[in-house]
Each structure stands twice: as structure tokens, then as C-alpha cells.
C-alpha positions in Angstrom: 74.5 57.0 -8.4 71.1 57.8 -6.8 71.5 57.8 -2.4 68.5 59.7 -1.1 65.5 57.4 -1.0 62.7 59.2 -2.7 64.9 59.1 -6.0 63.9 55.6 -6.4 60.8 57.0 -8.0 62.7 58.5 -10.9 62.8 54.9 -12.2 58.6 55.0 -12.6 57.3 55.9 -15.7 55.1 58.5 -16.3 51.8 58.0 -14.7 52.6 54.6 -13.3 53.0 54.3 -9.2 54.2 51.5 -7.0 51.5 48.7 -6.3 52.8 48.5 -3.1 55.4 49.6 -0.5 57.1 46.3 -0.5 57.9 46.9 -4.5 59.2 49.7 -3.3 61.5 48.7 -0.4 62.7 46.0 -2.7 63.9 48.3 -5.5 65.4 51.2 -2.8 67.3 47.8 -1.8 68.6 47.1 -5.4 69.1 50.6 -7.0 70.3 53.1 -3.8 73.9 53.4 -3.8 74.4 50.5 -6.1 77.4 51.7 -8.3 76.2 50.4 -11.7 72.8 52.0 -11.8 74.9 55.5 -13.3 72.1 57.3 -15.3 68.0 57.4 -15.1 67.6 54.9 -18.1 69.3 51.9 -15.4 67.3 53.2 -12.8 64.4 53.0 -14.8 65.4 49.4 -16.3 65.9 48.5 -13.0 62.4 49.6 -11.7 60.9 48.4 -14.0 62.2 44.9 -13.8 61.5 44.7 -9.8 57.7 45.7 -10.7 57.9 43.2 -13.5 58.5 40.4 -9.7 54.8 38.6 -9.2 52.9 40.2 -6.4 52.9 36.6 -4.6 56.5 36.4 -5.0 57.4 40.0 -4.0 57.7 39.8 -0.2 60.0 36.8 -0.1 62.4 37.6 -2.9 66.2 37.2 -2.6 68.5 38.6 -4.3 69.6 35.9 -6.0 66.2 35.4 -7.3 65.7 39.0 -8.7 68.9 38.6 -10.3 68.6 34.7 -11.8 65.0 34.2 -11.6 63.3 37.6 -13.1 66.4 39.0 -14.3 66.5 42.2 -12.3 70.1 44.3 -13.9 72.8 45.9 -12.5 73.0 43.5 -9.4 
């Protein structure tokens, strides 16, 4: 399980870098201390996912939208 808040960016690939802070935020919110992301490749799928969210779309999400709607795991 991954607590401290800069580990968030283990889930970015190499090179790659958050568009904005909000993407960010939103992934902290989903992955920190959430007991199913166990290992880097979760983290990772879960990142991923989140940056996967439209950039229109991004600031308003709910939960149950990342989960049914752009089908962000481990939620």
C-alpha cells in the first residue's frame, strides 16, 4: 500500500508527467492508502486509468464515475 503522497508518481511511466495538478489530486484520492492497490503494476494501472479521464471531465469527476464511467480499478 503506497501512504506518502509523492509515491503517487510511481504510477507514471517513464518520461510521461501529469497534465495537470487536478489529475494528480484525483489519483492521490484513488490510490493512497487504498488497500487493493498492493504492488507498482496497480498503481500504475490505476494512474494510468485516471489520466486516461478527459481533461473537461477531470475536475468534476466522482467516484462513481471513475469507477463506472472510465473504468478506473481497484475502487
Amino acid at each position: 500500500m503506497y501512504i506518502i503522497s509523492h509515491m503517487i508518481d510511481l504510477g507514471l511511466l517513464e518520461g510521461q508527467k501529469w497534465p495537470s495538478p487536478v489529475y494528480k489530486n484525483v489519483a492521490q484520492l484513488l490510490g493512497l492508502c487504498n488497500r487493493r492497490v498492493t504492488n507498482r503494476d496497480s498503481l500504475i494501472e490505476l494512474v494510468q486509468a485516471v489520466l486516461a479521464i478527459p481533461e473537461d471531465r477531470i475536475a468534476l469527476v466522482s467516484i462513481s464515475d471513475c469507477r463506472d464511467t472510465y473504468q478506473v480499478p481497484y475502487i
